[in-house]
N, C-alpha and C positions, 0 to 999 in steps of 0.2 A: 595338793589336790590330785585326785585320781579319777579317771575316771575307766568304766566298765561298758565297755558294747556287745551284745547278744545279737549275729546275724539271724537272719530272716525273711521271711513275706509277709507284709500286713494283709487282715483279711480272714473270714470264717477259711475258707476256703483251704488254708496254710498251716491252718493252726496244728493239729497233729499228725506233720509228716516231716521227714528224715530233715530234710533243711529249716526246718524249724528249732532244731536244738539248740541253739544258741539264744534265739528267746525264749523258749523252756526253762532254759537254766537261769538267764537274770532274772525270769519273772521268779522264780526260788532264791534269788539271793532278795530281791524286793522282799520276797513274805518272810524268809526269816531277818530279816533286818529291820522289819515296822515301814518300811518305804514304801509309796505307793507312784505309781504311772501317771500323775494329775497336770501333767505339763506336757504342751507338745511346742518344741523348740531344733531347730535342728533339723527340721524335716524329720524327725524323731520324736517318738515317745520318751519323756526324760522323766525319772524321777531323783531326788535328789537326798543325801544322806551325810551325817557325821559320823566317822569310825574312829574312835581315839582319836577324839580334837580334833581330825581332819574331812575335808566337803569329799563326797565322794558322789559321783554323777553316773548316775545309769542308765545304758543309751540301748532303746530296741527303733535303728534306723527304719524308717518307711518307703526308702527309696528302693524298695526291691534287692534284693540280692547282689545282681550284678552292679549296682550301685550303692552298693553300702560305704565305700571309700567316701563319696561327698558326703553324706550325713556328717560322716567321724571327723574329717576336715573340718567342716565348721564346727565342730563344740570345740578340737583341739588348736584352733585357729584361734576363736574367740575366747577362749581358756589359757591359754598359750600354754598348754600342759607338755610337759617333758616326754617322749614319749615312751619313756623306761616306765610312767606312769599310766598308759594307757592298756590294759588289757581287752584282747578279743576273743569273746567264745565263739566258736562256729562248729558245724556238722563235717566231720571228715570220714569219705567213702576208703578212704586209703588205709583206714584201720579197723580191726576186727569188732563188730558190734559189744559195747562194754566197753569198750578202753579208754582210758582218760589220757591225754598225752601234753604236760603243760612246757612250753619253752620260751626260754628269753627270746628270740631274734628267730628270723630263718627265714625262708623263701615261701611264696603263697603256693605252691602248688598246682593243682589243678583247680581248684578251688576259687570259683568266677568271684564270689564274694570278696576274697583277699587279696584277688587283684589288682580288684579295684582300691581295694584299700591302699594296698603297700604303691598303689600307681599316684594316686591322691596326695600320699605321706611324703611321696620320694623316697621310702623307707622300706628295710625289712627286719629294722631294730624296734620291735615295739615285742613286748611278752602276748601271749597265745596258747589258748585252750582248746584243744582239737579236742572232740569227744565222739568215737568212733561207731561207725554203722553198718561195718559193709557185713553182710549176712555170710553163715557158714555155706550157706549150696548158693548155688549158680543163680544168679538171677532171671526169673522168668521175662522180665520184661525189660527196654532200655534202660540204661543208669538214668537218662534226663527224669525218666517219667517214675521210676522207684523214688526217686528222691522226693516226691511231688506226693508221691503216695501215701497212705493213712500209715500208722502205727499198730499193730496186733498182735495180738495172743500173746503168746510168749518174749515176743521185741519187746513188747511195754512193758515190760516188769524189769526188764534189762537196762531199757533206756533210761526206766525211772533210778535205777542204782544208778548210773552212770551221770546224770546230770544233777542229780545229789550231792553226790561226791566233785566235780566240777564246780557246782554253786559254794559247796564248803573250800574249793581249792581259792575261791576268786574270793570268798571274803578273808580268807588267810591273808591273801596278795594288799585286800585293803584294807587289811590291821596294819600292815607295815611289814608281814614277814615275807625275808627276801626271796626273789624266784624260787634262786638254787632249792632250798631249804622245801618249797612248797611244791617243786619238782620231784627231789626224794621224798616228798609225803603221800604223795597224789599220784604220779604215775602209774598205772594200772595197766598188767596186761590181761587179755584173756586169752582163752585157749581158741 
């Protein structure tokens, strides 16, 4: 079993801005997978799926951002999923808008979302989809409130490549092919 978590803020309000990428991109592995979002379990949105024989569980947590660790807890808790088998999409400011960056293991960052999570897990062994934002000029406004911000002109064409490519890296991960392998496929830098 696997399962698949897209960070987030539920709510009209969230829906297309920088910290939303992460359910941007599940809700694109739901559409092209036939899956749909008809269960709310988890303090999440769940929808559920077979990828080659096996359940594969898609999770866009509701518990806000900075708590997106408990939502994941409980599926992985009550799933008693491994957690080499749980991937997380999320928004990272720390890479160039367009970049796809997927890894086995590694440290949450700055990134309040993953703190909570890797705080939740005890862990920082779980694989991870960073899919990158941060703009070429200087940001006119604080990082809290760009993040919070709408998506435009020219980002969204970008972002659309970028969480495209991310939803095709996570369903690679839940056919069964290994990180490494999905790492060298996926990895993207931009200029």
């Amino acid at each position: 079993m696997k399962l698949i978590a897209g960070l987030g803020n539920p709510g009209k309000a969230y829906e297309n801005t920088y910290h939303n990428l992460g359910y941007m991109t599940v809700d694109k592995i739901a559409k092209k997978l036939g899956a749909e979002f008809s269960k709310e379990k988890f303090r999440s949105l769940v929808a559920e799926i077979n990828v080659n024989g096996e359940k594969v569980i898609l999770l866009k947590p509701l518990t806000y951002m900075n708590s997106s660790g408990e939502a994941i807890k409980e599926a992985v808790d009550f799933y008693k999923i491994d957690l080499k088998n749980v991937l997380v999409i999320y928004d990272d400011y720390d890479l160039p808008i367009g970049s796809v960056r997927i890894r086995e293991f590694g440290s949450a960052g700055t990134h309040n979302g993953m703190k909570s999570i890797v705080s939740q897990l005890s862990s920082e062994n779980f694989p991870r989809v960073r899919v990158g934002f941060k703009p070429k000029i200087e940001l006119p406004i604080p990082l809290i409130d760009f993040v919070l911000s709408g998506i435009k002109g020219e980002q969204k064409e970008i972002i659309e490549k970028a969480t495209d490519s991310s939803a095709e890296a996570s369903i690679d991960f839940a056919r069964g092919i290994p990180v490494q392998t999905v790492m060298q496929k996926y990895n993207v830098k931009t200029d």
